[in-house]
Every structure is written in structure tokens, then in C-alpha cells.
C-alpha positions in Angstrom: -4.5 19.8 -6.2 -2.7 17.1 -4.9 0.4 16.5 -6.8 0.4 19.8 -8.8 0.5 23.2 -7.7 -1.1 25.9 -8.9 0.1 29.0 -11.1 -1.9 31.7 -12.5 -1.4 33.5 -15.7 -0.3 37.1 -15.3 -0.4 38.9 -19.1 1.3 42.0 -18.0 4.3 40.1 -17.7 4.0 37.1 -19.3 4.5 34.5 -16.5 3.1 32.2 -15.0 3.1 33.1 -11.1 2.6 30.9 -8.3 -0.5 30.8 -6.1 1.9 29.0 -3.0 5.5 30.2 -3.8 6.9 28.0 -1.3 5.3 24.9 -2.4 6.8 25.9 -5.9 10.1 26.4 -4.6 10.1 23.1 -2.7 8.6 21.1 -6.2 10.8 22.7 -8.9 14.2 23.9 -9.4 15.0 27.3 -10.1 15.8 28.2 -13.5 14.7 24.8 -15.1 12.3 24.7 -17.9 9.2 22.8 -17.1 6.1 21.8 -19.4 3.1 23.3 -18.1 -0.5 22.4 -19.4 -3.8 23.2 -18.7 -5.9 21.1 -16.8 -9.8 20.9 -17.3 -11.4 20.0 -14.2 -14.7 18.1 -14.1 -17.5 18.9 -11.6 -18.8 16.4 -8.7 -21.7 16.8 -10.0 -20.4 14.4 -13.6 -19.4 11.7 -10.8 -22.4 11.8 -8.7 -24.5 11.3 -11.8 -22.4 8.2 -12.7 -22.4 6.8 -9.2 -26.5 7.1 -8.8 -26.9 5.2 -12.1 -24.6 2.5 -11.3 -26.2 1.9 -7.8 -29.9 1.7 -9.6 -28.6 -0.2 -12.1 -27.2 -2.7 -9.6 -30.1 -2.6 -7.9 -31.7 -4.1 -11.0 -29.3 -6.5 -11.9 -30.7 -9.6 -13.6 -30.6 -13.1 -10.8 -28.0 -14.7 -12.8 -25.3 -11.5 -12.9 -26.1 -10.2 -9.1 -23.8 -12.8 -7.3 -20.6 -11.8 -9.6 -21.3 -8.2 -8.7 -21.7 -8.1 -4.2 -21.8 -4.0 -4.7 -21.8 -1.1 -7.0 -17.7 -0.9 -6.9 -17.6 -4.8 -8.4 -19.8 -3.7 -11.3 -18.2 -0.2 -11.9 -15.1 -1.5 -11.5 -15.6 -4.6 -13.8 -17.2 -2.7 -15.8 -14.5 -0.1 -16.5 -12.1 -3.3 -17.4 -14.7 -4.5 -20.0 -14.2 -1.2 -21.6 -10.4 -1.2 -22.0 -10.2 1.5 -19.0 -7.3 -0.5 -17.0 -3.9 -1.2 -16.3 -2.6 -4.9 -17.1 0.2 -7.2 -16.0 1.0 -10.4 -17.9 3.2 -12.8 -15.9 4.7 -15.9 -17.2 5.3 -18.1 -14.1 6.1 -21.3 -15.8 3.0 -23.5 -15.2 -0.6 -24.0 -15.0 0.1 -24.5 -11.3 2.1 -21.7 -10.3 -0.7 -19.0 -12.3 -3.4 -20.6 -10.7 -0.9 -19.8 -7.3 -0.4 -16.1 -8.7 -4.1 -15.4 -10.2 -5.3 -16.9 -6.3 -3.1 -14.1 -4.7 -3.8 -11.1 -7.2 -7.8 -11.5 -6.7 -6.5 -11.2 -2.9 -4.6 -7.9 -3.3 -7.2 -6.6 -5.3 -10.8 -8.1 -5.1 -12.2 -6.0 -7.7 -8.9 -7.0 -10.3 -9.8 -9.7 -13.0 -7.1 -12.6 -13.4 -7.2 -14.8 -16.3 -4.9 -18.3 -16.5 -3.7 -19.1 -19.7 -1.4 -21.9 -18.9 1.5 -20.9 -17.1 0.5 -17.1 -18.3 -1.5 -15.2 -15.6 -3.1 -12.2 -17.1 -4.1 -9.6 -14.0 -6.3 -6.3 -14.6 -7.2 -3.9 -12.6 -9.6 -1.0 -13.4 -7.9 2.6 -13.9 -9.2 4.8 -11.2 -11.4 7.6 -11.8 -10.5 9.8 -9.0 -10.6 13.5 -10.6 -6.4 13.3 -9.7 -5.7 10.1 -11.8 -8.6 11.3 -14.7 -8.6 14.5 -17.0 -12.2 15.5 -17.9 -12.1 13.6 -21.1 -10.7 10.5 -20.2 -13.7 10.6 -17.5 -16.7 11.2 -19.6 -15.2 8.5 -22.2 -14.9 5.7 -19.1 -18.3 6.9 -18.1 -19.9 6.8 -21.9 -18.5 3.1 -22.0 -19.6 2.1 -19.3 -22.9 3.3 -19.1 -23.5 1.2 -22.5 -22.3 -1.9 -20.8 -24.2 -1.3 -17.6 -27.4 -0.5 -19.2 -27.0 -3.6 -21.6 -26.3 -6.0 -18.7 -29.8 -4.8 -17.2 -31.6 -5.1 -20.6 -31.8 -1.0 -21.2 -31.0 1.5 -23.5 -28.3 4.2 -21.5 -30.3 6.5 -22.1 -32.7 5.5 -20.1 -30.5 4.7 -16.8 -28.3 7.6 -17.6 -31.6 9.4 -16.2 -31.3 8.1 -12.9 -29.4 11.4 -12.6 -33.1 12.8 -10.9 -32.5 10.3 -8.4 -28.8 11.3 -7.1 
């Protein structure tokens, strides 16, 4: 794991113990109480399906959508923010001027972020990541149901039917 470290279960003594006891030792202090929860982790297998339906549905994106979306990563990505799966930032920089300024620079940083002027509001969201480290196993399969039924309604299909592109991963 990345960030976390690993413990194990031992029911003869009813602690939790360490699989790298000096990477515990260097993360937590001794004697402190910590909160520890379970994690459910997801297989590559849920993300490789996801990532072979969203390349053939790009693939078949109607003329009129395929210049807003250059690659797979602009639709997921968009996609994901259609859905409510992303992290927003609402700046008030004082006037029309300056937020078309700040929306210009935030598409920079991030090409795949959506900025909206309203006024002098800028409005700047970016899609969550799904990396297995930033997404438990149900957050995951929720983004992925969501946006799957976008997806397969921008290309005129039922998910379903892409969602069986899996054969094709």
C-alpha cells in the first residue's frame, strides 16, 4: 500500500500485528490509539474492464462530440465530472475579466479540469481520481456505473451493451 501499512489480525491475542514493524514504528506513535478499518480492495481486472469500454466507446464517438474529447482520458475524465465524481473550487476574483484570466490558467494546469465563468465567479472542477489508493471498491464501481450510463448515452447505446466490451480488453 502506499500510504498505509499493513497489519494482520492475530485472534490468539487480540491484536492487530504489523506485517513491517519498522515502517509501523516510523508512521505511528507508541502507545497512541489509532482508528483502523478495513479496506476492500478491488481487482485490475474491474479497471481494465472500464478502460476497454471507454476506449471503444470513444472510438465511436458521434462527429459532433469527437473534437471535445482528443482521447479516452478527456472523455473518462469529463465524464466522471458529469457524474458529481470531483473536487471543485469556486473563486471570486472580482470581474468578468480577471475569471476569464483564472478559468484561461486552470484549463492550463489541468487540461482535463472543466472551468465555468459566471461573472467575476470562476467555477474550476477536476475529476476525483480513480487510482485504487484515492478510491475504496465502492466508490469505484459507483463512478464506473455513472459513467458508463453517460458514456453509453453520448454514443446512442444502452450500457449494457458497451459494458460488454469487457471480451475485448
Amino acid at each position: 500500500m502506499a500510504h498505509g501499512t499493513l497489519f494482520t489480525w492475530d485472534e490468539a491475542t487480540g491484536a492487530m500485528i504489523a506485517k513491517w514493524p519498522k515502517l509501523a514504528a516510523s508512521r505511528f506513535d507508541n502507545g497512541a490509539d489509532y482508528l483502523l478499518a478495513p479496506v476492500e480492495h478491488r481487482s485490475d481486472q474491474t479497471h481494465k474492464h472500464e478502460f476497454a469500454w471507454i476506449r471503444e466507446a470513444w472510438m465511436n464517438l458521434p462527429e459532433d462530440l469527437a473534437d471535445e474529447y482528443p482521447s479516452p482520458e478527456h472523455l473518462r475524465k469529463r465524464a466522471l465530472i458529469m457524474a458529481g465524481f470531483y473536487h471543485e473550487v469556486i473563486l471570486d476574483v472580482g470581474s468578468h475579466a480577471a475569471a476569464l484570466r483564472v478559468a484561461h490558467f486552470a484549463k492550463g494546469e489541468d487540461e482535463f479540469a472543466v472551468a465555468v465563468v459566471r461573472g467575476g465567479v470562476v467555477v474550476v472542477r477536476k475529476a476525483k481520481s480513480q487510482s485504487k489508493r484515492t478510491m475504496d471498491k465502492a466508490e469505484f464501481q459507483a463512478s464506473k456505473t455513472a459513467i458508463l450510463e453517460i458514456i453509453a448515452g453520448m454514443i446512442g447505446v444502452t450500457p449494457e451493451t458497451l459494458s460488454k466490451q469487457e471480451e475485448k480488453a
